[in-house]
N, C-alpha and C positions, 0 to 999 in steps of 0.2 A: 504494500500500500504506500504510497506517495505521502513523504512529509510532507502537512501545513507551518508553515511560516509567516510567525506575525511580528510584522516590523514596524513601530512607530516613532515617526521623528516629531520631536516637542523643540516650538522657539522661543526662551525666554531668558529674562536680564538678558546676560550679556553675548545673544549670540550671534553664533560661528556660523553665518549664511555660505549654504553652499548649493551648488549648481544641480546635484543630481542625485540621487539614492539608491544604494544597487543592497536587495537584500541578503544576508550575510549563511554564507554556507557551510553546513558542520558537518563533518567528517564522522561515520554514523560506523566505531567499533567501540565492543564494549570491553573494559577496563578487567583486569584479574590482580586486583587487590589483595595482600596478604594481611593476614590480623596479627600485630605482634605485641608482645607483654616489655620487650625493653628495645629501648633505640640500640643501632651501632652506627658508633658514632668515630670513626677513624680520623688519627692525628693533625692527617691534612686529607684534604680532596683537591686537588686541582691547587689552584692558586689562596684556598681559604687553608686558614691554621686553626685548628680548634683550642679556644684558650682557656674553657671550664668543661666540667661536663658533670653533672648530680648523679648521685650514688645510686640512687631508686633510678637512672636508665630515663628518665622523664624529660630530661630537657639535656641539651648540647650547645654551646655558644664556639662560634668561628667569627675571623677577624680576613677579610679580606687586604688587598696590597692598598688599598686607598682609603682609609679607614674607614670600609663599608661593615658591617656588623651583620651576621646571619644567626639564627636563633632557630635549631631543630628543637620539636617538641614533640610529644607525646597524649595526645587528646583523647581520653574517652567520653565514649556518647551513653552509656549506663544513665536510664534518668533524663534523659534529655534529647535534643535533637542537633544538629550538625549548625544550624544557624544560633541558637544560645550557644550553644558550645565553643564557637568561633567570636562571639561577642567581645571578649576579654581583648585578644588578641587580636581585634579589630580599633579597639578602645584604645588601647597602647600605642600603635599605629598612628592615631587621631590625632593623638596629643604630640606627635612627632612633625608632624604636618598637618598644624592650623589652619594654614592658608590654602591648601587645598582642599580641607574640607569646607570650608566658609563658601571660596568659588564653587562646589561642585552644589551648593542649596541655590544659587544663581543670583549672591550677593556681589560678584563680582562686578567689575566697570563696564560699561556697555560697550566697548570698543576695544582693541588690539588684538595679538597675535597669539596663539599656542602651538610650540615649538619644542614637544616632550617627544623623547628615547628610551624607551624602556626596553627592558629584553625582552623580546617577541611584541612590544607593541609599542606603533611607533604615531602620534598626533600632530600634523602639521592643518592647522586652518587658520584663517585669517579675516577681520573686516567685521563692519559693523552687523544691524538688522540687515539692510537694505542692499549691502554689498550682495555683487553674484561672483566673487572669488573662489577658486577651488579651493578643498582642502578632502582629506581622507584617514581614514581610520581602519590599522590594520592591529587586528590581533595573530600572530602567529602567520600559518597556514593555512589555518582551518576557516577564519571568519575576515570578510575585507566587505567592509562597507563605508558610504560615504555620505555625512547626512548634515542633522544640525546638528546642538550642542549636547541633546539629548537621547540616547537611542536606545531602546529596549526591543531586544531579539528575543523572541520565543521558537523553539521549535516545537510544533502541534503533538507531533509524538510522544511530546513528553523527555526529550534528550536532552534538555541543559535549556540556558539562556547567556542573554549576553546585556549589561544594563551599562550605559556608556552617559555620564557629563562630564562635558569638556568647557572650560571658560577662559575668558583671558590670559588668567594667572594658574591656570591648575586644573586638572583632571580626579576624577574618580572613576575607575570602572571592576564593574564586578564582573566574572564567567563561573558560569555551571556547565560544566562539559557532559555530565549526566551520563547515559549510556552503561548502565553497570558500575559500581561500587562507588564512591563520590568522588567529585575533581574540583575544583574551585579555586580560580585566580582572584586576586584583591588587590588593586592597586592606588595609590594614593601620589598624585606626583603635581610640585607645587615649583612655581617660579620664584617663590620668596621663601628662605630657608626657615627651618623651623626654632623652636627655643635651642636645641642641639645641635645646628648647623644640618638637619637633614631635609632634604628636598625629592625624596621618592623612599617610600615605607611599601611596604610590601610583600603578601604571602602568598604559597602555593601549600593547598591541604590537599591529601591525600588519601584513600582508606577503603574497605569496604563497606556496603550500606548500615550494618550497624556497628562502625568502628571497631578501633581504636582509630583517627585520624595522626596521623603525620605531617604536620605542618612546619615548613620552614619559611621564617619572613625572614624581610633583610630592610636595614635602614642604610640608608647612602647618600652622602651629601654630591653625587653628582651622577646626572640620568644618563652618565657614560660608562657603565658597568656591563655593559652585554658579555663581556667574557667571563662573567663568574656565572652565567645562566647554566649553561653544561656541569658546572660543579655541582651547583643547588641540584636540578634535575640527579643529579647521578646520588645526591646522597639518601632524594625520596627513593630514587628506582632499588637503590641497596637494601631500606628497609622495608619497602612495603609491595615494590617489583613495579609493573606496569610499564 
């Protein structure tokens, strides 16, 4: 049966007018999540150093070459669901990058440019209401749409979604990759540094449907980090596989 796809683009405060909207398409396998009782959590992975790691196996801290901070953890859903469960960890985040989350409610200025890097998602738009300037919005592979400052992707089947604001100064965007056991990207990325000096906060959970999750964020004060993406991924794929 043919996925439904529902795509709406919302313009307000401050937005990102663009020319055209191409609805965004998800790569439709499902996930083989493993459920595990302790992280491993190895000395280094790639370019991160890991600089603590708690005796109960629950949480791991690594230290990137540019002083980006990555933080594996260990989440159970026992009692709860995958979105409280994630709240904490979304709150932490918040507070890391003020300014992006203020822009992403659409308190931002009505006018300028967004010009965010993230690893696998990359926001360039531009101009006022009224402008008809391109810009476009790619997550990864799997999802490339191009809209206004607000986009919420559903797929009908039930496979995930995709919740995108973008503003002058700063981005929020959330993904559910769905499809079998849970996937969930979170990002937070701001033009104006936060109390910390951080300017992109951000996790990847991992798990199957009824956990344990595996999430690893990372705070970075600069949205030119794409070479620590392969690490992070490699140290969810270690503990939970997929």
């Amino acid at each position: 049966m043919r996925s439904r796809t529902l795509f709406i683009i919302t313009t307000a405060g401050s937005a990102l007018a663009l020319a055209a909207c191409t609805p965004p398409m998800f790569r439709h396998h499902r996930h083989q999540y493993k459920a595990v009782s302790a992280l491993d959590c190895p000395q280094t992975q790639g370019d991160l150093t890991r600089k603590d790691a708690a005796a109960d196996g629950k949480t791991c801290d690594y230290a990137g070459p540019n002083g980006e901070v990555v933080t594996l953890q260990l989440i159970s859903l026992e009692g709860t669901n995958e979105n409280d469960a994630l709240a904490p960890v979304e709150a932490r985040l918040r507070a890391e990058t003020p300014s992006a989350a203020t822009d992403a409610t659409g308190n931002g200025k009505g006018e300028g440019r967004v010009d965010i890097d993230l690893p696998g998602i990359h926001i360039h738009a531009s101009g006022k209401d009224t402008d008809q300037n391109g810009g476009q919005v790619k997550i990864g592979r799997s999802v490339s749409v191009s809209g206004g400052n607000t986009v919420i992707a559903q797929d009908g089947a039930g496979g995930g979604g995709v919740d995108i604001e973008a503003h002058d100064k700063g981005a929020e965007i959330r993904v559910d990759e769905g499809h079998g056991g849970l996937n969930r990207n979170f990002i937070l990325a701001s033009d104006t540094p936060g109390p910390h000096g951080y300017k992109v906060a951000a996790y990847d959970a991992r798990g199957p449907q009824g956990g344990p999750l595996v999430v690893a964020s990372i705070l970075s004060k600069s949205d030119d980090h794409d070479r620590l993406t392969d690490d992070i991924h490699e140290l969810l794929r270690l503990n939970v596989g997929g």
